[in-house]
PDB file of N, H, CA, C and O in Angstrom:
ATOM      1  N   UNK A   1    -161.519 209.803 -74.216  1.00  0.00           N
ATOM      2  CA  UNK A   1    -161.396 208.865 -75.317  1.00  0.00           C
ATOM      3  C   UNK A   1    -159.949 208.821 -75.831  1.00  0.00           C
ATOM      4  O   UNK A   1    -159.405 207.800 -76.253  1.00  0.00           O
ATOM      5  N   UNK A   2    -159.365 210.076 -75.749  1.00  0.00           N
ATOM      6  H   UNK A   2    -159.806 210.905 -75.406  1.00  0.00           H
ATOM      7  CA  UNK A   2    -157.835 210.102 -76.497  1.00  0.00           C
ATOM      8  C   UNK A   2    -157.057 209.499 -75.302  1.00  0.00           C
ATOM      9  O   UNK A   2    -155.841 209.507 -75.493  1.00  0.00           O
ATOM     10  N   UNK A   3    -157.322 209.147 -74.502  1.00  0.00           N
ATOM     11  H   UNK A   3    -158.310 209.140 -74.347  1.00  0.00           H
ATOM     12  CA  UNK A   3    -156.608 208.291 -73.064  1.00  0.00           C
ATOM     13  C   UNK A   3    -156.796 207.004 -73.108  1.00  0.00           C
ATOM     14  O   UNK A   3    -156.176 206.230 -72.380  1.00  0.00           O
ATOM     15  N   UNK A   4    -157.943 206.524 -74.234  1.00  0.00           N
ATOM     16  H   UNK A   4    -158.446 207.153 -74.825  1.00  0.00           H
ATOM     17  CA  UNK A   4    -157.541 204.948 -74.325  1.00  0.00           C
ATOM     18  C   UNK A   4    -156.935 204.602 -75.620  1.00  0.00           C
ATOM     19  O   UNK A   4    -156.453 203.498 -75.873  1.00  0.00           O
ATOM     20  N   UNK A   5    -156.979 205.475 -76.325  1.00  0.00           N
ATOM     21  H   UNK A   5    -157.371 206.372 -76.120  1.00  0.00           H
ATOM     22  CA  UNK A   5    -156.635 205.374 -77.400  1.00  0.00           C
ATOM     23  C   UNK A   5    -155.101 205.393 -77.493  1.00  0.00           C
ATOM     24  O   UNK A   5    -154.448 204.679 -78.254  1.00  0.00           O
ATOM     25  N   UNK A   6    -154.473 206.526 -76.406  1.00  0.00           N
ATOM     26  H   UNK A   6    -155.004 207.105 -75.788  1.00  0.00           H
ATOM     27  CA  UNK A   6    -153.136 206.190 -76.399  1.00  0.00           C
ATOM     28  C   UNK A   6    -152.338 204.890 -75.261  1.00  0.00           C
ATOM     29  O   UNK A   6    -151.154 204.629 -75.046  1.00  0.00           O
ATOM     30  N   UNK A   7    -153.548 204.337 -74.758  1.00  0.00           N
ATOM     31  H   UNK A   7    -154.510 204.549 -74.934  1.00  0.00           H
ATOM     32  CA  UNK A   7    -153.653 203.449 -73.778  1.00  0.00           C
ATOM     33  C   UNK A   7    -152.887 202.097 -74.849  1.00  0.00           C
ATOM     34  O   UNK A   7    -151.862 201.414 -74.882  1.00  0.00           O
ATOM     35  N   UNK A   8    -154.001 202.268 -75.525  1.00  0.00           N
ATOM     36  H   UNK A   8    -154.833 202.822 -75.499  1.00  0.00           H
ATOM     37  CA  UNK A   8    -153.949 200.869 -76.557  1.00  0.00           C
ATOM     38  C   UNK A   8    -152.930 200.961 -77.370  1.00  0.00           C
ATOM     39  O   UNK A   8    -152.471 199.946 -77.894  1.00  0.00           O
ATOM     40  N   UNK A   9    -152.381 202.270 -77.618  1.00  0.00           N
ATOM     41  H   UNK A   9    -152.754 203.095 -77.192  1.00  0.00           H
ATOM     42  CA  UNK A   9    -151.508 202.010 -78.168  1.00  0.00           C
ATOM     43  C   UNK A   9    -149.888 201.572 -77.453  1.00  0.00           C
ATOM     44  O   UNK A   9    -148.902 200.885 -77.721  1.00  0.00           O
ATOM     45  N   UNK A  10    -150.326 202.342 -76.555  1.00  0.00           N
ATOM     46  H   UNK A  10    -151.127 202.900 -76.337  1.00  0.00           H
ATOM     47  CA  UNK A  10    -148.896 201.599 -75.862  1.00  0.00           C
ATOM     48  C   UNK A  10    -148.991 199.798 -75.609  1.00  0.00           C
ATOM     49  O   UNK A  10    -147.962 199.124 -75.617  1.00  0.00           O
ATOM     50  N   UNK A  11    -150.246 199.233 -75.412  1.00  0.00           N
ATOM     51  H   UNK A  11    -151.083 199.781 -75.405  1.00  0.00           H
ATOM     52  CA  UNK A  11    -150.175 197.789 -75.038  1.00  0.00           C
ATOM     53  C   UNK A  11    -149.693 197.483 -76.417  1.00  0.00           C
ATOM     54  O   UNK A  11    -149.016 196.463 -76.547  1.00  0.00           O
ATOM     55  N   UNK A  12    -149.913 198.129 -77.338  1.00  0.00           N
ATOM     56  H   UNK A  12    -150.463 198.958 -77.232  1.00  0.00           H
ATOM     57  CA  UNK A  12    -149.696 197.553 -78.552  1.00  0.00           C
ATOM     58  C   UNK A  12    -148.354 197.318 -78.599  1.00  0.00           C
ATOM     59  O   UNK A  12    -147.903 196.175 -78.655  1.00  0.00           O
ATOM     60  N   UNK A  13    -147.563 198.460 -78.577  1.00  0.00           N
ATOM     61  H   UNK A  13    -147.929 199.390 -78.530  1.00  0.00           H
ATOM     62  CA  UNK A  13    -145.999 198.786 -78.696  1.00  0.00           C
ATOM     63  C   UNK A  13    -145.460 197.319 -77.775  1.00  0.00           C
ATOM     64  O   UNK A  13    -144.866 196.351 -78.251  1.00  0.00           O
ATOM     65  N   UNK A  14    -145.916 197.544 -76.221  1.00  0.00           N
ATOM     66  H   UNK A  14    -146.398 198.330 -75.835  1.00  0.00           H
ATOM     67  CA  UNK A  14    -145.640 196.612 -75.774  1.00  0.00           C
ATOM     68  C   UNK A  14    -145.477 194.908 -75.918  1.00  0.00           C
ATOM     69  O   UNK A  14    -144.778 193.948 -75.593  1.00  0.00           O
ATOM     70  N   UNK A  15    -146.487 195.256 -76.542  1.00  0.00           N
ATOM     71  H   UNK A  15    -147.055 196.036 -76.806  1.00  0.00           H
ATOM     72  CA  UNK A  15    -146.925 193.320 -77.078  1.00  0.00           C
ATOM     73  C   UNK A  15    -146.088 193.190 -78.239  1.00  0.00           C
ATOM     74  O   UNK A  15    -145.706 192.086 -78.628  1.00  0.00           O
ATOM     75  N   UNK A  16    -145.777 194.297 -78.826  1.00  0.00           N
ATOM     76  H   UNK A  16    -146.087 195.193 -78.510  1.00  0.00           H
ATOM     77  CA  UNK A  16    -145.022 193.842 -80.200  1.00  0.00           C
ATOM     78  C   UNK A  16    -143.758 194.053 -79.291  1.00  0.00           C
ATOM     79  O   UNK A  16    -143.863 192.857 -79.021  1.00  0.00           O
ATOM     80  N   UNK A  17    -142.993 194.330 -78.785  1.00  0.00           N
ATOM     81  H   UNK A  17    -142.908 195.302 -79.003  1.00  0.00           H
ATOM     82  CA  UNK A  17    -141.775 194.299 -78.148  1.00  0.00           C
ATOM     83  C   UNK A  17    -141.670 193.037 -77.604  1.00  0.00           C
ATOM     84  O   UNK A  17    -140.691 192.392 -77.978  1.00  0.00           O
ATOM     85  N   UNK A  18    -142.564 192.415 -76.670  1.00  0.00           N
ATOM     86  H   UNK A  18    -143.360 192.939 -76.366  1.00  0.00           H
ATOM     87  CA  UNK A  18    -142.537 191.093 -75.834  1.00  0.00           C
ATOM     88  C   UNK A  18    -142.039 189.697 -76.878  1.00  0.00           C
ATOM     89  O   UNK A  18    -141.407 188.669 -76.632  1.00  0.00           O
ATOM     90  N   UNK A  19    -142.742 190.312 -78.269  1.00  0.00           N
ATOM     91  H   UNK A  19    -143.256 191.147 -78.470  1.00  0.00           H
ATOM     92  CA  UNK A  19    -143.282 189.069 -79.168  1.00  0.00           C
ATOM     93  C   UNK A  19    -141.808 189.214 -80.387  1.00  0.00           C
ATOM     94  O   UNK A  19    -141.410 188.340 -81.157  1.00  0.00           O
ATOM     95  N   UNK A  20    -141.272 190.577 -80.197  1.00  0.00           N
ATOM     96  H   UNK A  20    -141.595 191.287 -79.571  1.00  0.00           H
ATOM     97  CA  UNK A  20    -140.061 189.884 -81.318  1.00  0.00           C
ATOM     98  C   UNK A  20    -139.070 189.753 -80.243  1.00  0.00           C
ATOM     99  O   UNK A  20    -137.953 189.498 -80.691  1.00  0.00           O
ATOM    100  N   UNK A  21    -139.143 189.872 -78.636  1.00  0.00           N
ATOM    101  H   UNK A  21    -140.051 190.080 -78.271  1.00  0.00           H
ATOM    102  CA  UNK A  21    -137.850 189.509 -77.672  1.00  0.00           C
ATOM    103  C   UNK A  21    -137.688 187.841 -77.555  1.00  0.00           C
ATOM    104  O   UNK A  21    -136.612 187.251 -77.657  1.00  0.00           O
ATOM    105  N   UNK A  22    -138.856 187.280 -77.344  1.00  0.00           N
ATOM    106  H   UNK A  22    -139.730 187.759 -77.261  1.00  0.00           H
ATOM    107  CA  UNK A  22    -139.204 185.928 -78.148  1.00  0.00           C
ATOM    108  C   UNK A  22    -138.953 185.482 -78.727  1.00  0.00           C
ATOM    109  O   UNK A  22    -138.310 184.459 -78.494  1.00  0.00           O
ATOM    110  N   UNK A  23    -139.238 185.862 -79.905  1.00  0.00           N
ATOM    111  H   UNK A  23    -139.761 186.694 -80.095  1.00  0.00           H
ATOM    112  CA  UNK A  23    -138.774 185.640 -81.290  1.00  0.00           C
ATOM    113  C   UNK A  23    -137.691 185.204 -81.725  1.00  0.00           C
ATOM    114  O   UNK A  23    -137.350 184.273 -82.455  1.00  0.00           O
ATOM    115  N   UNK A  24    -136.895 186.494 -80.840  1.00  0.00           N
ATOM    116  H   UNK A  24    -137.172 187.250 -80.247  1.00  0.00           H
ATOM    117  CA  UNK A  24    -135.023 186.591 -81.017  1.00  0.00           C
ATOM    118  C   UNK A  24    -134.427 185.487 -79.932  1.00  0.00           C
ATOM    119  O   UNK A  24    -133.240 185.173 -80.026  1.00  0.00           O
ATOM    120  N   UNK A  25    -135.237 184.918 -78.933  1.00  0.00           N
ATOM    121  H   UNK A  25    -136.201 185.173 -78.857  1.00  0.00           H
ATOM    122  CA  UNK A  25    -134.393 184.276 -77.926  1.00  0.00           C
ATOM    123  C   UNK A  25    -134.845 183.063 -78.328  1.00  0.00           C
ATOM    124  O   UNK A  25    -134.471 182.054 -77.730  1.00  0.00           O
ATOM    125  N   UNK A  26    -135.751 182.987 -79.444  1.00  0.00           N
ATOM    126  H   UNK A  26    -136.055 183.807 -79.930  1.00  0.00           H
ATOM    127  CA  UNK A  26    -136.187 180.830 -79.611  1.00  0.00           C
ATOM    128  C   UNK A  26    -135.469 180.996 -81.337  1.00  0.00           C
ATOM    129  O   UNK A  26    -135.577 180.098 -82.172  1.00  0.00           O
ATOM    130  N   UNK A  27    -135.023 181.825 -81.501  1.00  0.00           N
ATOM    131  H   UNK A  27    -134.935 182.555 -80.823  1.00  0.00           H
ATOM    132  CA  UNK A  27    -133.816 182.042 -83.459  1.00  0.00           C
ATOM    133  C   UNK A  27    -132.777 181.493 -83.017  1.00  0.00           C
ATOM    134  O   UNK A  27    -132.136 180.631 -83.618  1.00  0.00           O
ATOM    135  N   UNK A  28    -132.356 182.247 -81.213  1.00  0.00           N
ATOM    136  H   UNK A  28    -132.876 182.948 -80.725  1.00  0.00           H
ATOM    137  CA  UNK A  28    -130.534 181.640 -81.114  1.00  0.00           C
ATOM    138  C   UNK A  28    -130.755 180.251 -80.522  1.00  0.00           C
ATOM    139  O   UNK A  28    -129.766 179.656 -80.092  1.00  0.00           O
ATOM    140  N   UNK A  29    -131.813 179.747 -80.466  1.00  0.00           N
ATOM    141  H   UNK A  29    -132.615 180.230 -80.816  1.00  0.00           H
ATOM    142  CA  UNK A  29    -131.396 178.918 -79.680  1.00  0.00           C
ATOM    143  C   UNK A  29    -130.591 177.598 -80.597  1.00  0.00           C
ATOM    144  O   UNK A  29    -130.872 177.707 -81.790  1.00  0.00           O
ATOM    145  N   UNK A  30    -129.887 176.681 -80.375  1.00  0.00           N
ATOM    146  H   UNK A  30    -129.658 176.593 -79.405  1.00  0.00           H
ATOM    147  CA  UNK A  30    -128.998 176.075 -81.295  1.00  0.00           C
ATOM    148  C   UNK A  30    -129.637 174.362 -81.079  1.00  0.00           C
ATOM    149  O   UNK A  30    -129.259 173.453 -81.818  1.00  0.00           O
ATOM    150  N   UNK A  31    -130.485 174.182 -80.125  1.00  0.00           N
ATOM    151  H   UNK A  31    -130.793 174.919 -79.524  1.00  0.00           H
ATOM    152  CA  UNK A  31    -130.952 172.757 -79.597  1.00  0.00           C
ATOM    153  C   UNK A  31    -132.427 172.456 -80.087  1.00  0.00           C
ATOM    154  O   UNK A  31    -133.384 173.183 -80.355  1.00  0.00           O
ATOM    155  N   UNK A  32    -132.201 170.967 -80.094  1.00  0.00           N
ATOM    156  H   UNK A  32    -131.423 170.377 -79.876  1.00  0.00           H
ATOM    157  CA  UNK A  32    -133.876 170.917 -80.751  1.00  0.00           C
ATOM    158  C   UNK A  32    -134.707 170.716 -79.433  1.00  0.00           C
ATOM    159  O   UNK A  32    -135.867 170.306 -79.478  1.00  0.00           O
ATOM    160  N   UNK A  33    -134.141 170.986 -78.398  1.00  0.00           N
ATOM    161  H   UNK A  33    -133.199 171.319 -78.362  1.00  0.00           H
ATOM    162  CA  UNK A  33    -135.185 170.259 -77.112  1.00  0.00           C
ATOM    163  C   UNK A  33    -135.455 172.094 -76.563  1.00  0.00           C
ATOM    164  O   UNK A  33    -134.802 173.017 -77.049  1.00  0.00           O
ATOM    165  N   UNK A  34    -136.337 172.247 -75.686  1.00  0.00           N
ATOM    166  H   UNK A  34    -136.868 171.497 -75.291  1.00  0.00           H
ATOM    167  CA  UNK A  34    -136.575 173.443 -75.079  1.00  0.00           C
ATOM    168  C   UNK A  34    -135.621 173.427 -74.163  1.00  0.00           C
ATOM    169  O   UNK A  34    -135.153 172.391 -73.690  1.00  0.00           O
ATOM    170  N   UNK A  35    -135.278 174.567 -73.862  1.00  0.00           N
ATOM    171  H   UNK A  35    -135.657 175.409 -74.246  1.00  0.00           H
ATOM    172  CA  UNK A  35    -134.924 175.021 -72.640  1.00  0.00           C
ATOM    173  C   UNK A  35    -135.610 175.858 -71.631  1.00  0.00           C
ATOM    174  O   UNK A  35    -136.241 176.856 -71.980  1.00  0.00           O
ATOM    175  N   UNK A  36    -135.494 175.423 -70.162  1.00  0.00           N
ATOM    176  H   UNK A  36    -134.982 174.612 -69.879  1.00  0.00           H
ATOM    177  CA  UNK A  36    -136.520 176.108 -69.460  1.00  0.00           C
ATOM    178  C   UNK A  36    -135.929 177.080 -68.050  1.00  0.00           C
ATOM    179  O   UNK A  36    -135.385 176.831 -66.973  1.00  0.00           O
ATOM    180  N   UNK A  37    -136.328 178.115 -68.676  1.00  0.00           N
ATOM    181  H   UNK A  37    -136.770 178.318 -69.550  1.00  0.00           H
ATOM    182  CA  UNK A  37    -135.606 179.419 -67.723  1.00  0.00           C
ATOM    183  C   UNK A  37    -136.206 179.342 -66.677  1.00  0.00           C
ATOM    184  O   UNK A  37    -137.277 178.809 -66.386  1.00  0.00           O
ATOM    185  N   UNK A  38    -134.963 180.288 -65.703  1.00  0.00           N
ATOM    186  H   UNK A  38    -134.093 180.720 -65.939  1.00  0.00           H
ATOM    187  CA  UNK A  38    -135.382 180.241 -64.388  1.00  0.00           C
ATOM    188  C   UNK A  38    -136.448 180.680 -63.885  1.00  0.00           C
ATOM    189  O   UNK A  38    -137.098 180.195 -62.959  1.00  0.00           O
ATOM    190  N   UNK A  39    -136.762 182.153 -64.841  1.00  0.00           N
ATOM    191  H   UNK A  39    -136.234 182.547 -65.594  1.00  0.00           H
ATOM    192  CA  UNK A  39    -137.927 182.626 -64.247  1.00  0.00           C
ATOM    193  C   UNK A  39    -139.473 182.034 -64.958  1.00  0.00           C
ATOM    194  O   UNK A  39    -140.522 182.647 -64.761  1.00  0.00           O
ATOM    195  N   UNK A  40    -139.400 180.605 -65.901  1.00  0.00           N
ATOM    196  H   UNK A  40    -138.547 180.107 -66.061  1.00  0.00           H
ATOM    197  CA  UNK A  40    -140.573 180.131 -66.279  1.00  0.00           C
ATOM    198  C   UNK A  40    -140.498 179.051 -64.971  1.00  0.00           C
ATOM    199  O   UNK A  40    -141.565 178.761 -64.430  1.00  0.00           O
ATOM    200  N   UNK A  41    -139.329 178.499 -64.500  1.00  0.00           N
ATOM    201  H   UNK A  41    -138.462 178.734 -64.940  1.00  0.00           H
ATOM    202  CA  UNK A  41    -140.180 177.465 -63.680  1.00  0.00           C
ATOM    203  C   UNK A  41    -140.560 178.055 -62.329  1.00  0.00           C
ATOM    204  O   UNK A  41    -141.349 177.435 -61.616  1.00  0.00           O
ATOM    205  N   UNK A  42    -140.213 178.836 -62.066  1.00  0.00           N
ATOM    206  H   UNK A  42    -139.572 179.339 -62.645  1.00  0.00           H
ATOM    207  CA  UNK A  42    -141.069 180.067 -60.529  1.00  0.00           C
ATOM    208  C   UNK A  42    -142.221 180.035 -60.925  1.00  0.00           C
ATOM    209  O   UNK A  42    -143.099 179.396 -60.345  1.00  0.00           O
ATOM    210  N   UNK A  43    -142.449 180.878 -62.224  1.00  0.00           N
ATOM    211  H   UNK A  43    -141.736 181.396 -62.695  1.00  0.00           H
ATOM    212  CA  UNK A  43    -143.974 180.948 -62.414  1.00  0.00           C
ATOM    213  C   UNK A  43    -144.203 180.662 -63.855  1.00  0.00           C
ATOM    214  O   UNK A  43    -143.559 181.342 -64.655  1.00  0.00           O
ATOM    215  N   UNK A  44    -145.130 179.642 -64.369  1.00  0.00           N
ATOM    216  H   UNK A  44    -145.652 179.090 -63.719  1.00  0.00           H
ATOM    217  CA  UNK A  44    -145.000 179.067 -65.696  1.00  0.00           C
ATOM    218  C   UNK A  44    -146.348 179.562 -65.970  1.00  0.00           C
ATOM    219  O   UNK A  44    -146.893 179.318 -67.046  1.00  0.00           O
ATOM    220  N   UNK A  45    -146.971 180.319 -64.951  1.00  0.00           N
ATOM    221  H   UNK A  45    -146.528 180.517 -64.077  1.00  0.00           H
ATOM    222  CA  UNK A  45    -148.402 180.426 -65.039  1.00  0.00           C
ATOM    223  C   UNK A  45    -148.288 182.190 -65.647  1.00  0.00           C
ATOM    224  O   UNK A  45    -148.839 182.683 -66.631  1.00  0.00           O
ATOM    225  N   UNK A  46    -147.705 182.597 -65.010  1.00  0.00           N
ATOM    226  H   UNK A  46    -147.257 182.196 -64.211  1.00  0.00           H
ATOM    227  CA  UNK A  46    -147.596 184.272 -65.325  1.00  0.00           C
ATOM    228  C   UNK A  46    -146.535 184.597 -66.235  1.00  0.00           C
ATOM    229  O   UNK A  46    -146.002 185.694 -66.071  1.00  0.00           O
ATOM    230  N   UNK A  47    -146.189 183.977 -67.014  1.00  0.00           N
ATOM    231  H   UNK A  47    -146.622 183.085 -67.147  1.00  0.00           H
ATOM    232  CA  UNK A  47    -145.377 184.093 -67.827  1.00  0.00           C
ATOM    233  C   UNK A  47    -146.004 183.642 -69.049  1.00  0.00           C
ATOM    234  O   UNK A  47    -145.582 184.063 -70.126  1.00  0.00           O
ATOM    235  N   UNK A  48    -147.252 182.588 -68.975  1.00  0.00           N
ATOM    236  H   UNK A  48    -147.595 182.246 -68.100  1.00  0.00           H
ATOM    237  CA  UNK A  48    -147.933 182.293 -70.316  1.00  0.00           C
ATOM    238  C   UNK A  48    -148.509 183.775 -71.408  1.00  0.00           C
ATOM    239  O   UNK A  48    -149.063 184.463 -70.552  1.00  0.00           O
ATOM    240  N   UNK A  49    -148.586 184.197 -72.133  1.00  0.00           N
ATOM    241  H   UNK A  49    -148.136 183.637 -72.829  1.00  0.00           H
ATOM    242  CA  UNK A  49    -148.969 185.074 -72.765  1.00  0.00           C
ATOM    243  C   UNK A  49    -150.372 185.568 -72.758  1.00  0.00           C
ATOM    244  O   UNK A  49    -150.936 186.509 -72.198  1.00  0.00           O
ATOM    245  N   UNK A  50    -150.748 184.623 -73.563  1.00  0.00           N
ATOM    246  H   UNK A  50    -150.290 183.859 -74.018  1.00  0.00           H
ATOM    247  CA  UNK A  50    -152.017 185.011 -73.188  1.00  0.00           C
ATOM    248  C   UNK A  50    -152.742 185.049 -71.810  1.00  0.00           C
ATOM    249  O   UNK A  50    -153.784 185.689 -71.668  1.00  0.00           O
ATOM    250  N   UNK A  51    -152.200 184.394 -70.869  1.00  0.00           N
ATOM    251  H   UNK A  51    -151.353 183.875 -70.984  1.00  0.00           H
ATOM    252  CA  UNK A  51    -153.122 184.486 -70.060  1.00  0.00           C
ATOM    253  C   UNK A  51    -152.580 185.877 -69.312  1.00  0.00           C
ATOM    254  O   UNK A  51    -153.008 186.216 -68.209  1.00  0.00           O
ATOM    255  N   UNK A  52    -151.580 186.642 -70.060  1.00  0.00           N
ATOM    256  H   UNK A  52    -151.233 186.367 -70.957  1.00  0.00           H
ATOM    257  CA  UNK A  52    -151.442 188.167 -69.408  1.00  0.00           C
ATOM    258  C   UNK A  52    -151.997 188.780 -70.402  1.00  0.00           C
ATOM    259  O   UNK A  52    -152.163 189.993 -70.277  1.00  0.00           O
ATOM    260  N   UNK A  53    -152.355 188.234 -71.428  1.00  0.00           N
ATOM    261  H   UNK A  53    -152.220 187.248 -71.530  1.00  0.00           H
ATOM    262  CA  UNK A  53    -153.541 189.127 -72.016  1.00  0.00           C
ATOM    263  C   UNK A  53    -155.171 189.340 -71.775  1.00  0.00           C
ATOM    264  O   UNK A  53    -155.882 190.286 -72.114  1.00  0.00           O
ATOM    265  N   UNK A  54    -155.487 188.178 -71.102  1.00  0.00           N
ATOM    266  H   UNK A  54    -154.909 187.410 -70.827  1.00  0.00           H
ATOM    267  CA  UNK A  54    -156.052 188.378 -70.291  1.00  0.00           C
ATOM    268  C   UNK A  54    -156.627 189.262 -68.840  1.00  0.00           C
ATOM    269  O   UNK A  54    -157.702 189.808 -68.588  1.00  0.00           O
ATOM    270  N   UNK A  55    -155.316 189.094 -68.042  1.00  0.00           N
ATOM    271  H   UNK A  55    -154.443 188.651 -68.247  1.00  0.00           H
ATOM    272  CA  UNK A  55    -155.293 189.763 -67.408  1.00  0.00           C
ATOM    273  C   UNK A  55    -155.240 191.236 -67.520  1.00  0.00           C
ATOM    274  O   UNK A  55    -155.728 192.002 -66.689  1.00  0.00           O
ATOM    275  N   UNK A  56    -154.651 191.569 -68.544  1.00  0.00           N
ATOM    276  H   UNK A  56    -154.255 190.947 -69.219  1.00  0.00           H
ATOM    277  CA  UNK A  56    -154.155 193.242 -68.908  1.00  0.00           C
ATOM    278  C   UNK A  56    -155.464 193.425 -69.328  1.00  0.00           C
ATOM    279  O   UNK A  56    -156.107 194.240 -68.666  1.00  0.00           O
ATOM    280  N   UNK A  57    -156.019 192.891 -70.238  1.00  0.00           N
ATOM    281  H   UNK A  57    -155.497 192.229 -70.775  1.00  0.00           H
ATOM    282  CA  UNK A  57    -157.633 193.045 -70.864  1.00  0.00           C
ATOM    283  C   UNK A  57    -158.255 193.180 -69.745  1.00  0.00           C
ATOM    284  O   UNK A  57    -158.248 194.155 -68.994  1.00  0.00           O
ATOM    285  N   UNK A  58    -158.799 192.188 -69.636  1.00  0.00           N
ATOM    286  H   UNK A  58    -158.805 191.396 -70.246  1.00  0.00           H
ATOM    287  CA  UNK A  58    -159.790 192.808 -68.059  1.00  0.00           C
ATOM    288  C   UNK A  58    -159.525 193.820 -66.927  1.00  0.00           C
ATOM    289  O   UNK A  58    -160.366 194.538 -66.385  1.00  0.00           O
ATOM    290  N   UNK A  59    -158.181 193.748 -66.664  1.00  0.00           N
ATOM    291  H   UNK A  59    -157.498 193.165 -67.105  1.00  0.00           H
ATOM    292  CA  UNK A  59    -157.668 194.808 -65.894  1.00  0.00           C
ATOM    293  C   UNK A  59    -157.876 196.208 -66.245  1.00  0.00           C
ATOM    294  O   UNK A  59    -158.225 197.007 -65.376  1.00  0.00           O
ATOM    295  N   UNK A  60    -157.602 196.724 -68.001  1.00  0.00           N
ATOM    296  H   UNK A  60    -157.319 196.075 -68.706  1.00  0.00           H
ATOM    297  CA  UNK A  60    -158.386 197.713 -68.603  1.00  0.00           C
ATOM    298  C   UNK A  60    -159.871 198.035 -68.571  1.00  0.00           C
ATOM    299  O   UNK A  60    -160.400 199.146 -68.599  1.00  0.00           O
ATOM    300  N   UNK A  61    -160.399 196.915 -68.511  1.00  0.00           N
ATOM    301  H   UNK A  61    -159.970 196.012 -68.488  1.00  0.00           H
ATOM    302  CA  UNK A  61    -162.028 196.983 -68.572  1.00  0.00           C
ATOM    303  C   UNK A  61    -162.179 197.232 -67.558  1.00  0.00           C
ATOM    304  O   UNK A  61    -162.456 198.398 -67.840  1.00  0.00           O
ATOM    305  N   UNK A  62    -162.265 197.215 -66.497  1.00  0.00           N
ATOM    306  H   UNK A  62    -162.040 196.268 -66.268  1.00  0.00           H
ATOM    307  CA  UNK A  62    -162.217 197.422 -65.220  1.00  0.00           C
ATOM    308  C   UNK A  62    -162.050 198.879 -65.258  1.00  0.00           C
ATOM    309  O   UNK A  62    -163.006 199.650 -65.187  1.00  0.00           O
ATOM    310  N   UNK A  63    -160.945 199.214 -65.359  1.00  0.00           N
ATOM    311  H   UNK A  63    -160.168 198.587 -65.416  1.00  0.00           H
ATOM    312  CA  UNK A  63    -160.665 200.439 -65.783  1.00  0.00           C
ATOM    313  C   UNK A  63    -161.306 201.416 -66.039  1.00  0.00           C
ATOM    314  O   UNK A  63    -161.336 202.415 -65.321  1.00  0.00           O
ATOM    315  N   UNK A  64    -161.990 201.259 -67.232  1.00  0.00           N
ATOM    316  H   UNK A  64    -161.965 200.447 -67.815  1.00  0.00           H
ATOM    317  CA  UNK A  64    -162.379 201.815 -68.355  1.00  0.00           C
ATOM    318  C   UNK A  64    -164.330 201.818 -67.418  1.00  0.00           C
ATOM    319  O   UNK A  64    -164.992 202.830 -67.187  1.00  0.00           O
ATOM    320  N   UNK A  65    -164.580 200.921 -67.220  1.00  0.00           N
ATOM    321  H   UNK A  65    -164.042 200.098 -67.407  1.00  0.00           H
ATOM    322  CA  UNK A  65    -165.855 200.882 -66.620  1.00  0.00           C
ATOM    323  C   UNK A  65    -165.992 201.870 -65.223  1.00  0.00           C
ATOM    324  O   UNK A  65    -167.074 202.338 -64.867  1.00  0.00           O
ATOM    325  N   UNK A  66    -164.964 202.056 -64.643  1.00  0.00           N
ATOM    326  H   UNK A  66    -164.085 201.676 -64.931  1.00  0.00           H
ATOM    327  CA  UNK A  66    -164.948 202.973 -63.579  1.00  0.00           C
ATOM    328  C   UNK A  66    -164.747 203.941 -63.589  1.00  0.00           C
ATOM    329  O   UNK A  66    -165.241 204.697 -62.752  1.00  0.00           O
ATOM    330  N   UNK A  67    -163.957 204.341 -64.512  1.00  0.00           N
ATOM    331  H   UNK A  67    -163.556 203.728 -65.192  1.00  0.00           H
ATOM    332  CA  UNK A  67    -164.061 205.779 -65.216  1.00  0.00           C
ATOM    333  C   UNK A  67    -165.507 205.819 -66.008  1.00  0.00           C
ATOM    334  O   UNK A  67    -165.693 206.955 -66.444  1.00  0.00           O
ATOM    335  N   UNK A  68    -166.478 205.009 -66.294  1.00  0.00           N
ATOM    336  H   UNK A  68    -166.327 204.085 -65.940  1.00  0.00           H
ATOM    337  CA  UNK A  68    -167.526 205.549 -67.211  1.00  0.00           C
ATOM    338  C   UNK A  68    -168.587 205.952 -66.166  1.00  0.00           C
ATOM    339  O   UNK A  68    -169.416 206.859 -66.240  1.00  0.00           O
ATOM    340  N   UNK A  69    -168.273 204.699 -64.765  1.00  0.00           N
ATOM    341  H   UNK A  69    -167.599 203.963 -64.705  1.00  0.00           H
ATOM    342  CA  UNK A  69    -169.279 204.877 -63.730  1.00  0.00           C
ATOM    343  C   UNK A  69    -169.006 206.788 -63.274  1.00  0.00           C
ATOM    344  O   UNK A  69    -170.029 207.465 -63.172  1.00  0.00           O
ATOM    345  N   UNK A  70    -167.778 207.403 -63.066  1.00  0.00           N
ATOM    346  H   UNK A  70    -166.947 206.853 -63.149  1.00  0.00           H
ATOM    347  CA  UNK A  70    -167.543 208.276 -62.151  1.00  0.00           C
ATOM    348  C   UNK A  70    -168.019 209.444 -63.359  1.00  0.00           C
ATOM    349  O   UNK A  70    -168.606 210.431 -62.915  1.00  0.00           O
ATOM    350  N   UNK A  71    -167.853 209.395 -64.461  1.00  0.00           N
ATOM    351  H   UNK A  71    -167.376 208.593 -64.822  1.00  0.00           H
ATOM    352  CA  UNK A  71    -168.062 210.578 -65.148  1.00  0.00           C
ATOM    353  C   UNK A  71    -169.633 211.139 -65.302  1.00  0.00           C
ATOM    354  O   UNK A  71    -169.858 212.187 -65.906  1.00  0.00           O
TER     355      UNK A  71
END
């Protein structure tokens, strides 16, 4: 239990890191139109947020269910 608990907390740390790097790179920006980075137009799909919250979510559950199966 203390293994998801420090689990979650790191996604936490993480997500709050992702979300003020964000933050800080759409403050400087000086234009009213978007700009679109190199690595959003490669993949505009894996770079959406949530849908890596998604993925990280279920990817845990998964997880977490296979460790409940083996114990």
């Amino acid at each position: 239990m203390l293994l998801l608990i420090v689990l979650g907390a790191v996604l936490v740390v993480i997500a709050l890191f992702f979300t003020i790097k964000v933050g800080k790179d759409i403050e400087e920006r000086n234009s009213e139109y978007d700009t679109e980075f190199k690595a959003t137009r490669k993949h505009p799909v894996l770079l959406n947020p949530a849908f890596l919250a998604y993925i990280i979510g279920f990817g845990f559950l998964i997880i977490f269910i296979a460790y409940l199966a083996m114990s």
